[in-house]
ZAVOVEX-900220 format. One record per atom (N, C-alpha, C): x, y, z. Coordinates in steps of 0.02 Angstrom, whole numbers, padded with zeros to 5 digits, always signed. Last residue first. Example, Ala and Ser with C-alpha at 12.3 -4.5 7.8 and 13.67 -1.06 7.14 Angstrom:
<sites>
+00642-00112+00354+00684-00053+00357+00645+00002+00394+00660-00284+00390+00615-00225+00390+00660-00165+00390
</sites>
This chain:
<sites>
-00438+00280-00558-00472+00290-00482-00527+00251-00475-00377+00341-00657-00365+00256-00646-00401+00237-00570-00402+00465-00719-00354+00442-00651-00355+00388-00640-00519+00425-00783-00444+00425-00817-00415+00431-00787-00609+00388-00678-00585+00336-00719-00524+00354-00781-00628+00528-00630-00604+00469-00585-00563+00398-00617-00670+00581-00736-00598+00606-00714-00567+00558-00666-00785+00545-00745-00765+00525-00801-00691+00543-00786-00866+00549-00616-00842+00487-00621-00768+00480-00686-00830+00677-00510-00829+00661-00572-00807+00571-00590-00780+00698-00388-00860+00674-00384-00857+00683-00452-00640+00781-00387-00658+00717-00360-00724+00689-00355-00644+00902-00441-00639+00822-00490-00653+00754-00449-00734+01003-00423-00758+00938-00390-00729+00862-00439-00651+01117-00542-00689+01100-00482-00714+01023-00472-00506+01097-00565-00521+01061-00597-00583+01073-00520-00356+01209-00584-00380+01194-00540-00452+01161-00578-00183+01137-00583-00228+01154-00619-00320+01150-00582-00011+01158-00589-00047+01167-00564-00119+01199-00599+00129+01063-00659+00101+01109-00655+00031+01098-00638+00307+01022-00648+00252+01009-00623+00206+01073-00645+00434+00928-00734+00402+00974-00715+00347+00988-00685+00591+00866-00699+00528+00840-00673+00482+00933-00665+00696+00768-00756+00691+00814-00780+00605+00793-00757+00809+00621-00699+00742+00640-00697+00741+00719-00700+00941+00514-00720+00949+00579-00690+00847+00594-00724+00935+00349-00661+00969+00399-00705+00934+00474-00660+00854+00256-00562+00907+00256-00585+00956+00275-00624+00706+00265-00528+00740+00247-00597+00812+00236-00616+00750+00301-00382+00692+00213-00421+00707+00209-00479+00810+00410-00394+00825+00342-00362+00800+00279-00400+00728+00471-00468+00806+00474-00496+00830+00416-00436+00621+00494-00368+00646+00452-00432+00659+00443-00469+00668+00555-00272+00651+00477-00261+00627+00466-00316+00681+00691-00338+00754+00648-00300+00730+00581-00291+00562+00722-00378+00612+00707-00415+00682+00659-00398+00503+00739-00249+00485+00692-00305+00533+00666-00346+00585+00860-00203+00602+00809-00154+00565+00735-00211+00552+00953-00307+00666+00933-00287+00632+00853-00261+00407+00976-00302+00456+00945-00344+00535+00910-00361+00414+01040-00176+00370+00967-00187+00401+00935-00232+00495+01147-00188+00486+01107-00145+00476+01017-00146+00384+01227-00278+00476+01197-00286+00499+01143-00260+00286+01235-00218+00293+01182-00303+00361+01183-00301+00326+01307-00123+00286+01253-00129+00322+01201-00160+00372+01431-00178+00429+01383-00176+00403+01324-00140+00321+01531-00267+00323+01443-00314+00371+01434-00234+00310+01631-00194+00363+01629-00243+00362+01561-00266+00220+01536-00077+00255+01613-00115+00321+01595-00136+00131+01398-00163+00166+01440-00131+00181+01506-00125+00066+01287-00216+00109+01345-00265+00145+01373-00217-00029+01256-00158+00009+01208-00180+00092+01260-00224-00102+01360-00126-00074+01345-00061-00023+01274-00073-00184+01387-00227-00121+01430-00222-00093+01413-00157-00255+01286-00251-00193+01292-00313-00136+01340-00270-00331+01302-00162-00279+01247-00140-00251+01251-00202-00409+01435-00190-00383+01430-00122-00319+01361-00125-00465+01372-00321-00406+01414-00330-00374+01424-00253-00490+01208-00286-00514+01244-00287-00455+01301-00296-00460+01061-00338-00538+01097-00328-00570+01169-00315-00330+01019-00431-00369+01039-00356-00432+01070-00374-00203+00918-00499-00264+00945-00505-00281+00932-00427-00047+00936-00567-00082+00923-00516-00160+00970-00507+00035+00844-00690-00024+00883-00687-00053+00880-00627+00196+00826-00769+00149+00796-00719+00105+00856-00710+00322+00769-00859+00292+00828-00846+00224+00787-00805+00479+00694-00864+00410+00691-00844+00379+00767-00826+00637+00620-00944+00569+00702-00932+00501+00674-00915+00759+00557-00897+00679+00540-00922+00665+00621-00897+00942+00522-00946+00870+00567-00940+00809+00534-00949+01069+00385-00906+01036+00447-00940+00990+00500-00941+01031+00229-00872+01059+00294-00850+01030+00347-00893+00999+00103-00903+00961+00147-00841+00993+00204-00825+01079+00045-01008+01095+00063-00935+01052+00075-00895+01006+00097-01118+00980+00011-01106+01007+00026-01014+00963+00258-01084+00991+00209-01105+00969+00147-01095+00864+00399-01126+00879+00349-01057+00915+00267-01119+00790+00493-01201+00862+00483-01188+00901+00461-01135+00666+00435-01207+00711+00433-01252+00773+00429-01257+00573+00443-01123+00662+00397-01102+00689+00399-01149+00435+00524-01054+00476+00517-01112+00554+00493-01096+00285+00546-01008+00344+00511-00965+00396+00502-01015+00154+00678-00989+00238+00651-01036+00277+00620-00973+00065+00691-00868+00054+00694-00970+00110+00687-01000+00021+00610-00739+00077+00611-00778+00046+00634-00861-00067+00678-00621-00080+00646-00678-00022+00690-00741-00153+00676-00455-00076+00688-00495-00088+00655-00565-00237+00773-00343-00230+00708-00414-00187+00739-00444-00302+00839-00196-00275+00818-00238-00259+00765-00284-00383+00841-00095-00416+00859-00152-00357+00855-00196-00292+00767+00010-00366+00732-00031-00420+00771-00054-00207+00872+00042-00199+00817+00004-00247+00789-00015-00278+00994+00126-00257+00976+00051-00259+00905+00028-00276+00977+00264-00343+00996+00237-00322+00972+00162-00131+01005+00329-00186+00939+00318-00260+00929+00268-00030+01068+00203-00084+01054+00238-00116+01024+00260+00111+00986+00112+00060+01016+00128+00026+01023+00172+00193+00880+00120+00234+00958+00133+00161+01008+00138+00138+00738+00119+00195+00769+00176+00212+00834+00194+00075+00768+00005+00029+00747+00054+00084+00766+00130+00154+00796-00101+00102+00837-00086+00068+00818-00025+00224+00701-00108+00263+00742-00077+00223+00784-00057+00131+00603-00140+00155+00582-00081+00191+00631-00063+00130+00630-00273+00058+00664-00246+00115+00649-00171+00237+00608-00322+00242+00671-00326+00186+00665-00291+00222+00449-00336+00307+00499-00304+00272+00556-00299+00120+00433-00415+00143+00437-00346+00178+00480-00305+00180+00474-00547+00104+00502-00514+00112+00498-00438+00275+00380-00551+00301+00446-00531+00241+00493-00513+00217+00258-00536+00254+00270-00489+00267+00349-00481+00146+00278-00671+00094+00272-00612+00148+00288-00541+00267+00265-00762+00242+00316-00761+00189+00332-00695+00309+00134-00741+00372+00178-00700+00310+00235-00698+00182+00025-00689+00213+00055-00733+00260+00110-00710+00129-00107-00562+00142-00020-00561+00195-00006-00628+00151-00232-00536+00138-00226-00618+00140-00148-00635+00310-00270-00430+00240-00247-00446+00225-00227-00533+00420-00373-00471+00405-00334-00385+00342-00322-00391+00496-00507-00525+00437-00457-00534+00432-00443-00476+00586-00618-00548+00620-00532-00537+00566-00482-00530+00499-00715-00572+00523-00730-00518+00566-00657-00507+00337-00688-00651+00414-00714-00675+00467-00676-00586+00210-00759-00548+00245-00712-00587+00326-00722-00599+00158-00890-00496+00118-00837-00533+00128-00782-00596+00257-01042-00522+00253-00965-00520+00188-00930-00551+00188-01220-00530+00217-01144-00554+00199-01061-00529+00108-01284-00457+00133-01313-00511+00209-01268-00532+00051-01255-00294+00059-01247-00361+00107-01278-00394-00079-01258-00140-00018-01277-00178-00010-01275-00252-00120-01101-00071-00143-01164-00107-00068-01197-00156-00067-01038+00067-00081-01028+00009-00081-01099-00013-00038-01040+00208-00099-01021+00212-00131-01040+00118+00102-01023+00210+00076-01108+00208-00006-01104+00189+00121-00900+00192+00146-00947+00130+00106-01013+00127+00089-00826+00308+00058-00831+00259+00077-00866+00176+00172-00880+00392+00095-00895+00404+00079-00892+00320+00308-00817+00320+00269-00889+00327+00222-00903+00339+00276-00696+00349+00273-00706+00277+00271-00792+00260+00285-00677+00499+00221-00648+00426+00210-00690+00379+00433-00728+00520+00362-00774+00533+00289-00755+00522+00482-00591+00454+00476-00656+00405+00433-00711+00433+00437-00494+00533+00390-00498+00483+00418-00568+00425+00491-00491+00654+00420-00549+00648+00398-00544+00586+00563-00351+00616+00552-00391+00687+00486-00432+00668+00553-00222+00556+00591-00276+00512+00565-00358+00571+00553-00116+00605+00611-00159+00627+00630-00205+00577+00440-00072+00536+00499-00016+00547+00552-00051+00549+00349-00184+00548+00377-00161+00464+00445-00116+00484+00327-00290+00663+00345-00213+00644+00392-00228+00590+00206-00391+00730+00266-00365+00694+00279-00309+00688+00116-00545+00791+00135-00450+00797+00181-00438+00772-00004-00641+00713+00061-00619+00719+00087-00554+00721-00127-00764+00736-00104-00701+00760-00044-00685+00744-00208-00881+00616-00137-00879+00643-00150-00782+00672-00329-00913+00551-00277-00970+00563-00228-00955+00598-00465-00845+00653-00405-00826+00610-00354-00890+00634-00615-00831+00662-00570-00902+00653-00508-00882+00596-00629-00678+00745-00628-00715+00705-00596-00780+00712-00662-00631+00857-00694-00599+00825-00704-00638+00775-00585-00672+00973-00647-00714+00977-00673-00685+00915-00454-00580+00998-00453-00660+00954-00524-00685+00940-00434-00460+01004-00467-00494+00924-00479-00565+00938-00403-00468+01141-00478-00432+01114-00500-00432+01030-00291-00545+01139-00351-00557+01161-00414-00519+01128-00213-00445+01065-00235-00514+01036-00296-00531+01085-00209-00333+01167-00228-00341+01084-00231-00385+01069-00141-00399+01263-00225-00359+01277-00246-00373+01212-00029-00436+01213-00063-00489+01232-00150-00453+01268+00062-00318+01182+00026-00363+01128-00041-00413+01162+00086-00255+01314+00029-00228+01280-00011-00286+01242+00202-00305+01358+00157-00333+01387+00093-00308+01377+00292-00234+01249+00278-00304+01244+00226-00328+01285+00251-00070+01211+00279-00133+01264+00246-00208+01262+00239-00007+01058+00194-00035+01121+00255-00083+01143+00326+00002+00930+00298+00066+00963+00237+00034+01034+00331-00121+00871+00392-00079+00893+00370-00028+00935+00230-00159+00815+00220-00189+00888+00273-00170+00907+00155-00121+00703+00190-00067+00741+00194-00077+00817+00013-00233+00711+00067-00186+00674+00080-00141+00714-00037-00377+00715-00036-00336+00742+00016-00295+00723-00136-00479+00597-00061-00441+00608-00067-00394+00635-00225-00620+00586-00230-00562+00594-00148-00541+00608-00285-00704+00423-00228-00709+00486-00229-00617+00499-00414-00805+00366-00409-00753+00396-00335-00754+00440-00459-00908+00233-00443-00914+00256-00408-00837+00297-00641-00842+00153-00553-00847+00132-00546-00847+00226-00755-00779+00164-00753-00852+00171-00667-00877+00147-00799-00640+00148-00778-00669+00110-00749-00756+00103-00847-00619+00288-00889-00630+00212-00863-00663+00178-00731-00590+00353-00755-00650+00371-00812-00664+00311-00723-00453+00317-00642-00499+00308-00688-00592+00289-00830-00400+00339-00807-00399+00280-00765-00466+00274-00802-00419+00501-00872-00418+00463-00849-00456+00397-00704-00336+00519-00680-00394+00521-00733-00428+00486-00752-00201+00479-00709-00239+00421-00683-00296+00444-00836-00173+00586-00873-00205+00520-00791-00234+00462-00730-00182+00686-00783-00252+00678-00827-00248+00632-00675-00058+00661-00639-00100+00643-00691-00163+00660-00798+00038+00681-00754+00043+00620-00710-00031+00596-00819+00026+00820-00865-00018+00759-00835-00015+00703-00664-00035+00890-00699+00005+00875-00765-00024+00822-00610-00095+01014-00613-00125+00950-00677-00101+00939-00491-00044+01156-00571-00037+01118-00572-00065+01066-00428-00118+01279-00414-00119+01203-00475-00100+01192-00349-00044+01429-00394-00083+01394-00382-00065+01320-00241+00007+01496-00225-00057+01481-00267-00079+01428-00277+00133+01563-00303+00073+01607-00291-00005+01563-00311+00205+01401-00301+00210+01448-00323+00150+01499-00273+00050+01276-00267+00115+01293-00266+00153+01354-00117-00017+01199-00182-00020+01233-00207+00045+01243-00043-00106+01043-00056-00034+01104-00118-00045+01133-00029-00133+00856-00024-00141+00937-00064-00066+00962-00183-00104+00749-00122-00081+00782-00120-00119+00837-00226-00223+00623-00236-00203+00676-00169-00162+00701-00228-00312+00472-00208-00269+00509-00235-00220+00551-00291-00462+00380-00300-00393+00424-00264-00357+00493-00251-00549+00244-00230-00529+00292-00244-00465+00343-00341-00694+00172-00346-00602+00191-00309-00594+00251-00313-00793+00037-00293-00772+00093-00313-00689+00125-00309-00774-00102-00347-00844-00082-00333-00827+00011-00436-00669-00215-00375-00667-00153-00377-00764-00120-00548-00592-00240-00510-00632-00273-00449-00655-00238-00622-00568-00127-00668-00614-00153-00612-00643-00211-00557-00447-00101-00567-00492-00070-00598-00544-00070-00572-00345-00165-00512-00373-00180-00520-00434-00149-00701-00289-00152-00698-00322-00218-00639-00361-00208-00644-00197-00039-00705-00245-00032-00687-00299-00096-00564-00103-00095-00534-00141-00064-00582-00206-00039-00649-00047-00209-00594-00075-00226-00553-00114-00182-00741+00014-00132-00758-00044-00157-00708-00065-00193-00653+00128-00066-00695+00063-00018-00705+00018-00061-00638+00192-00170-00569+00160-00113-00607+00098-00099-00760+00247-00184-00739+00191-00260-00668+00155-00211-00800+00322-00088-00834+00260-00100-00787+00209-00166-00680+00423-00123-00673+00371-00043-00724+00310-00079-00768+00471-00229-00687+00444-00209-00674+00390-00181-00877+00518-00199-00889+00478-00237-00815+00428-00235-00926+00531-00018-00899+00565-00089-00879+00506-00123-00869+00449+00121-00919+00499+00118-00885+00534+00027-00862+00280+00212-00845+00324+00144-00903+00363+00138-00810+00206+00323-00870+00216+00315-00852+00311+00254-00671+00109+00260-00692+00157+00313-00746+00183+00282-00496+00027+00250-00569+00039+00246-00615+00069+00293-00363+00104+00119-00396+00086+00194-00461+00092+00192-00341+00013-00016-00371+00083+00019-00398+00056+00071-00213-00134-00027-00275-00112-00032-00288-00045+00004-00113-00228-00107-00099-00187-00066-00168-00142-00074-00090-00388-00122-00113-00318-00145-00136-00258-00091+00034-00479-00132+00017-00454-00117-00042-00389-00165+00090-00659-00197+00056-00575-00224+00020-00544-00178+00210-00748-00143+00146-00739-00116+00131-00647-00165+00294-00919-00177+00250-00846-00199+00207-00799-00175+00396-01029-00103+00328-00973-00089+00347-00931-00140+00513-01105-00120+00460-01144-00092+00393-01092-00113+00597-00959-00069+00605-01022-00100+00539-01061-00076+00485-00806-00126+00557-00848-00075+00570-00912-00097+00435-00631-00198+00460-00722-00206+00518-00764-00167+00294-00558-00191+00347-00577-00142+00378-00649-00159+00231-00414-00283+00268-00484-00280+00337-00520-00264+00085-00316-00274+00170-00329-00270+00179-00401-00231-00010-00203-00323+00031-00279-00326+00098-00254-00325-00129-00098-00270-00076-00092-00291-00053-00182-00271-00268-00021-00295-00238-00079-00278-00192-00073-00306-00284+00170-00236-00297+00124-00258-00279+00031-00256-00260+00260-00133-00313+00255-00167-00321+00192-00214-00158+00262+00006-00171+00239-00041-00226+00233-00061-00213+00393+00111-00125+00384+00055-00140+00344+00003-00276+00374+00216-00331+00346+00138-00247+00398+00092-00197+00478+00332-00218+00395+00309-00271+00423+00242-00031+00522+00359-00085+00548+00347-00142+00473+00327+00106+00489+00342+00065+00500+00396-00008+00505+00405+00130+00426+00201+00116+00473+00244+00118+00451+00290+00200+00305+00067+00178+00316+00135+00185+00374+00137+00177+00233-00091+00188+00270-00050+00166+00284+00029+00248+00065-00132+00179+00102-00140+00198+00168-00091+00344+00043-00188+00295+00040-00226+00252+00064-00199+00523+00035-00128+00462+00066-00111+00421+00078-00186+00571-00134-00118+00583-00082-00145+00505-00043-00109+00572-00252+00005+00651-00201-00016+00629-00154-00069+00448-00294+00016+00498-00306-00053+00553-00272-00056+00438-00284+00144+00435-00371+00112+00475-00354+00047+00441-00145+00144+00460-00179+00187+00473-00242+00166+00308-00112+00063+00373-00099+00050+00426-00128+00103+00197-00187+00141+00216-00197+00066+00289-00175+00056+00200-00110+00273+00202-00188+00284+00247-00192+00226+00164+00019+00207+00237+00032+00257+00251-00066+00252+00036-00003+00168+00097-00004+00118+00150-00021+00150+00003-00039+00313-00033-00093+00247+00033-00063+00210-00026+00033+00425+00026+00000+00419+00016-00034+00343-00162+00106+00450-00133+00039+00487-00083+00046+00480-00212+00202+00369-00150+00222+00392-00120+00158+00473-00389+00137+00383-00341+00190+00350-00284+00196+00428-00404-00021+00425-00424+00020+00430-00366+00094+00402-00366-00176+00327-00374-00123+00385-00412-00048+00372-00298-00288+00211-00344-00248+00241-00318-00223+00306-00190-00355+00088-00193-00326+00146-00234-00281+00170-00228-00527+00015-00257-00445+00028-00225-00434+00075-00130-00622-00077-00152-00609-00019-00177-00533-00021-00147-00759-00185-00145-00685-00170-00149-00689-00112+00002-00877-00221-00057-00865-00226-00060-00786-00220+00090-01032-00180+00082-00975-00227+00029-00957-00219+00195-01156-00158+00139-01133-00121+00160-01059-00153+00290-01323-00188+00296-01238-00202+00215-01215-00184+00336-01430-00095+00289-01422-00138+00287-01327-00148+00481-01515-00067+00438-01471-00051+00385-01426-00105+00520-01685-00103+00542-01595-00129+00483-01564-00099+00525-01809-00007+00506-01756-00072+00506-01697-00062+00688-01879+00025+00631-01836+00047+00590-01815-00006+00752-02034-00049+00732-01964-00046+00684-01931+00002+00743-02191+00058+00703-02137+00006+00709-02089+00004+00902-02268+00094+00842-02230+00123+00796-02172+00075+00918-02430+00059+00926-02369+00051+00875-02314+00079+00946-02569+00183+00897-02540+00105+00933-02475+00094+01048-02687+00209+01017-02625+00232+00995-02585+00171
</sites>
């Protein structure tokens, strides 16, 4: 009786994946969720994320780099248009596009699939990359909803795979993360060294941290004239530990003296505000104690300035 041949080893599968949709889908809430840490920030509020953000999902067998992309949407000002073509552009480097849809129906059951969302299936399908659609926040619709919503995507595209999930629960998002493993081209080697979450620098995180408090505690009208821009991230007196002090001083720029002083508050306790709750998430993420100053600057139409757009990294 012969011996029986090894199995072969399973072939390691690596690559990118985009996450598209339409503003305040689900796209970061998805990202932080897969990596146990929070990289990219969430609102309520949608176009939260302005820019691409990576992050890197490593399991056994799979790599998968996420990028985490600006919701897409018929863009008015120089801003929004640079969102849009930063999430367009991502998609031509990517070997996979993942597009997000909400569960839910609407009144009488039916699903609209708005023109908003069939030009970015449009897009999705340009790009000639393999397509899986993800129905999101399938925690919040009755199960006998999902199946309106898939139907009314399914004919749009030749998507290799439908999958409803919820980032909140946690519920389908590891049969996510398989569609989208097998979806990826086979490899030799790791993209990224195997402890890597995202290439986000601590200093771009705390730009974050702090606009995201501005976007929760403020106005609706505010947050998207706002920009956060770190001028001292200093660790000097942060140890090899991760303990000790970082000072960050941070620069919030607005358009107009009406939203300096509605960021400020009475009696600063705005800016107070905004700052305890920044500071506290990250003295988390960093892991020592954070010395976090903020100050308020008003900068007309920075947002239609290309040369302010591109030192904001925008």
């Amino acid at each position: 009786m012969g011996r029986k041949k090894p199995a072969a080893a399973a072939k390691l599968r690596a690559g990118f994946v985009a996450i598209v949709g339409r503003p305040n889908v689900g796209k970061s809430t998805l990202l932080n969720r897969v990596l146990g840490e929070k990289v990219a920030i969430v609102s309520p509020r949608p176009q939260t994320t302005r820019t691409r953000i990576l992050g890197v999902h490593t399991a056994p067998g799979a790599q998968i780099a996420f990028f985490d992309t600006p919701g897409l949407h018929r863009a008015k000002g120089a801003l929004n248009a640079r969102m849009v073509e930063t999430a367009l552009a991502t998609l031509s480097e990517v070997d996979t596009v993942l597009l997000l849809v909400e569960a839910g129906t609407g009144p009488g059951g039916r699903v609209e699939v708005g023109e908003a969302t069939r030009w970015i299936v449009e897009q999705a399908k340009r790009s000639g990359k393999p397509l899986v659609l993800g129905v999101s926040k399938a925690d919040r619709a009755p199960r006998e909803t999902l199946l309106p919503v898939i139907a009314a995507y399914q004919g749009l595209a030749p998507w290799t795979d439908v999958v409803p999930f919820s980032s909140f629960t946690g519920e389908n998002v590891d049969a996510l993360l398989g569609v989208l493993a097998r979806s990826l081209p086979e490899s030799d080697a790791l993209l990224f060294p195997e402890d890597m979450l995202t290439d986000q620098a601590e200093r771009q995180l705390a730009a974050e941290y702090v606009r995201e408090q501005v976007m929760l505690q403020t106005r609706q009208e505010l947050p998207y004239a706002v920009a956060v821009e770190v001028e001292e991230f200093d660790e000097s007196a942060r140890d090899e530990g991760r303990s000790g002090l970082v000072r960050i001083s941070a620069l919030l720029l607005v358009e107009r003296s009406s939203q300096k002083a509605i960021l400020i508050g009475k009696r600063g306790e705005m800016l107070k505000s905004i700052g305890t709750r920044a500071r506290e998430g990250l003295e988390r993420l960093l892991g020592c104690k954070v010395f976090l100053k903020l100050t308020v600057k008003v900068e007309e139409r920075w947002s239609e300035r290309a040369a302010t757009l591109q030192k904001l990294g925008l």
